[in-house]
C-alpha positions in Angstrom: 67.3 -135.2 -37.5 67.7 -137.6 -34.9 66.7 -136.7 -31.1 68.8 -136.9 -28.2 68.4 -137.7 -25.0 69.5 -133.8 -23.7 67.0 -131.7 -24.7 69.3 -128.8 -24.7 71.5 -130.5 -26.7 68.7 -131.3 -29.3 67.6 -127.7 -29.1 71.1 -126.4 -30.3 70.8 -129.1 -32.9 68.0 -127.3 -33.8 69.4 -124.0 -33.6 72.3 -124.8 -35.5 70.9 -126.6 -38.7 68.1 -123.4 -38.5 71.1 -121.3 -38.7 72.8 -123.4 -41.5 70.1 -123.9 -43.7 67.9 -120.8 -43.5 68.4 -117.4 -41.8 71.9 -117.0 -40.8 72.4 -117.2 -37.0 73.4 -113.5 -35.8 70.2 -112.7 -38.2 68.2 -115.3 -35.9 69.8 -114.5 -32.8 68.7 -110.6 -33.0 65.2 -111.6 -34.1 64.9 -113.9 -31.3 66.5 -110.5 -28.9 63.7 -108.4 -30.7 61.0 -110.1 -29.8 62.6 -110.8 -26.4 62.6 -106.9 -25.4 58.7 -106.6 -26.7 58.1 -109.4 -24.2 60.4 -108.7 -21.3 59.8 -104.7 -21.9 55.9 -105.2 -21.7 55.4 -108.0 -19.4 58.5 -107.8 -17.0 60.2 -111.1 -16.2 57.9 -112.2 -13.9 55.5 -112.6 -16.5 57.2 -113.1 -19.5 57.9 -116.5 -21.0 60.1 -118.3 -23.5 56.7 -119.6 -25.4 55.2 -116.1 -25.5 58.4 -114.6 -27.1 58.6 -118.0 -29.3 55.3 -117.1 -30.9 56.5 -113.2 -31.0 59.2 -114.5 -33.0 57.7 -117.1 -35.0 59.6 -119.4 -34.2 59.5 -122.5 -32.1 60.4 -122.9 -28.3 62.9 -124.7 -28.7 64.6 -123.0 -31.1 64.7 -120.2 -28.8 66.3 -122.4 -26.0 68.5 -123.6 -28.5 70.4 -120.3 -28.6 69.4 -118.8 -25.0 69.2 -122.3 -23.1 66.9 -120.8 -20.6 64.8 -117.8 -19.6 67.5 -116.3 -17.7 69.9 -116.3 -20.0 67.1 -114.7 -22.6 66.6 -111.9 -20.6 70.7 -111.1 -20.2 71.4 -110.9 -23.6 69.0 -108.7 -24.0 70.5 -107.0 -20.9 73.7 -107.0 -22.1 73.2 -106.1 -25.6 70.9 -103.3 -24.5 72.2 -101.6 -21.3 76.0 -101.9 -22.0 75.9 -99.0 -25.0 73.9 -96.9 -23.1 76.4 -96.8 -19.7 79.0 -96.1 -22.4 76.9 -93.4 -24.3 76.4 -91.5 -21.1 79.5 -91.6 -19.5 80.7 -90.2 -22.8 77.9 -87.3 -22.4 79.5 -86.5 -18.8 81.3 -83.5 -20.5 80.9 -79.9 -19.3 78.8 -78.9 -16.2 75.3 -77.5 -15.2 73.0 -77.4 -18.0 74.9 -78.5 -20.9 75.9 -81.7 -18.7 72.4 -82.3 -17.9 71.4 -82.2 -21.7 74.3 -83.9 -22.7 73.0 -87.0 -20.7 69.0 -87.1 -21.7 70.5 -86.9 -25.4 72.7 -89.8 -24.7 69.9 -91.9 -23.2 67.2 -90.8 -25.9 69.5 -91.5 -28.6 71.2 -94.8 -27.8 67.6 -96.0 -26.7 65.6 -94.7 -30.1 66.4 -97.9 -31.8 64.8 -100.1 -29.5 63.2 -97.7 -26.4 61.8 -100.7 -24.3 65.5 -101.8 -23.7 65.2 -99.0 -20.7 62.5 -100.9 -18.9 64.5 -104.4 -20.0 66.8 -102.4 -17.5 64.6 -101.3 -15.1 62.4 -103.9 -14.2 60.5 -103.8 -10.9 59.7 -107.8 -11.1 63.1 -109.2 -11.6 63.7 -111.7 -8.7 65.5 -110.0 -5.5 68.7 -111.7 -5.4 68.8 -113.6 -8.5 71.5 -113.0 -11.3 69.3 -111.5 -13.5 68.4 -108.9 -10.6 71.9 -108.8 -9.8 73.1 -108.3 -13.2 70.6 -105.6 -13.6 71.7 -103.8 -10.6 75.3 -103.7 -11.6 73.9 -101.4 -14.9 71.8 -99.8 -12.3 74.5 -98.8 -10.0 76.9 -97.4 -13.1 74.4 -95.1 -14.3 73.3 -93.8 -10.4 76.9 -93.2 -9.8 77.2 -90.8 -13.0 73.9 -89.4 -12.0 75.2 -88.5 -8.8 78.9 -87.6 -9.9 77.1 -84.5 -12.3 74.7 -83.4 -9.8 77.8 -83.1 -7.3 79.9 -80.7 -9.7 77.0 -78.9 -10.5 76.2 -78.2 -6.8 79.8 -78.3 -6.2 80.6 -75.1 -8.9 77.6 -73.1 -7.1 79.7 -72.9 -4.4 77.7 -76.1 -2.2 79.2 -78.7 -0.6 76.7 -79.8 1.9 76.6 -83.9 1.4 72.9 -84.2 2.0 72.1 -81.0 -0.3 74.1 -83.8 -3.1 72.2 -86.6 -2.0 69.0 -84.9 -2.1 69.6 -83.7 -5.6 71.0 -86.9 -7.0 67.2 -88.5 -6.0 66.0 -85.3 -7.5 67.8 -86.2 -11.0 67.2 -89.5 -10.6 63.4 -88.5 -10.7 63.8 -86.7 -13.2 65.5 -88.8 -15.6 63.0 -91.3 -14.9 59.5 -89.5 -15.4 61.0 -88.1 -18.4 62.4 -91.3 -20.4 58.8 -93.0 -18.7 57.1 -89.9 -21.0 58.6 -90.4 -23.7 58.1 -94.3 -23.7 54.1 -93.1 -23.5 54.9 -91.1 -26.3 56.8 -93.4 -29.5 55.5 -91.0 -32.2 58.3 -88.6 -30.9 61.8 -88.7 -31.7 64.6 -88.6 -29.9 65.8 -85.4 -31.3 62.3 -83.5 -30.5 62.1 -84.7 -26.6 65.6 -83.7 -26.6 64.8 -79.8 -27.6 62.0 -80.3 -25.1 63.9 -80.8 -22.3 66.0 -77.9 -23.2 62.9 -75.7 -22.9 62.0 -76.9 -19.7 65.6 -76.7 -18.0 66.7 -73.3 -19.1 63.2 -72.4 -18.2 64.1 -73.6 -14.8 67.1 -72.1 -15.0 66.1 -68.5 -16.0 
């Protein structure tokens, strides 16, 4: 193949005769988004980069560039492709109230992340730039899933018989917590299923709740 003067443009050249003569390209493109998440999940951003998930891949670098064009645009793909079914698996689980709502929403999360659990700190990265649109675009996912949070913790105070605004911001930080320590757990823990940290946190919640 002959080189061109872009290198972008010789990195899809690359990319696309890959794709044509070997693995076929949605096959490459997830392989390349696999090995993107171990990077981006274990590193964060800041310290992640395109050769480190090239040689996670085993491919070349610009082969990777050649479907992604830059680091940036890596990392939202895998954004994309990662947080987007989980806001739509847990608003689904915002059924019911109380308990079962509370249940409902850990399963959701446990089960849409099993496939690939290091999506969730894709999401939540701490070293994404302030400001950028990878931090931006982050946020966005962010903001959806607070806003559920914080839309459940309000009925459930709400059907108690509370209405007190600071009682519903103080619990949404509460679940938010929560949520958090326990997905961060079971991150700490991949020998366990979703299914089994599921039926743990129903222990621990109608505990609480008895």
């Amino acid at each position: 193949m002959k080189r061109t003067a872009d290198p972008i443009s010789y990195a899809r050249e690359v990319a696309n005769s890959a794709g044509s003569k070997g693995m076929p390209r949605p096959e490459r493109e997830r392989l390349i988004l696999d090995a993107a998440v171990q990077e981006f999940g274990s590193q964060g951003y800041a310290h992640a980069s395109v050769a480190a998930i090239a040689r996670r891949a085993e491919i070349s670098k610009p082969l990777v560039y050649g479907y992604f064009e830059s680091k940036d645009g890596l990392y939202l793909a895998c954004l994309h492709r990662g947080a987007a079914p989980l806001v739509d698996a847990v608003t689904e689980a915002q059924t019911g109230t109380g308990l079962d709502r509370a249940l409902g929403t850990l399963e959701a999360i446990f089960r849409t992340l099993e496939p690939r659990r290091l999506d969730w700190a894709v999401l939540w990265d701490p070293t994404l730039p302030p400001g950028s649109a990878v931090g931006e675009a982050a946020r966005a996912y962010r903001r959806k899933l607070s806003a559920l949070g914080a839309e459940g913790t309000q009925e459930a105070l709400a059907s108690a018989g509370f209405a007190d605004p600071a009682d519903a911001s103080l619990f949404a930080r509460i679940w938010y917590g929560a949520v958090a320590a326990t997905v961060t757990w079971w991150l700490e823990h991949p020998e366990e299923p979703a299914e089994t940290t599921t039926q743990r946190c129903a222990r621990i919640l109608t505990s609480l709740r008895g």
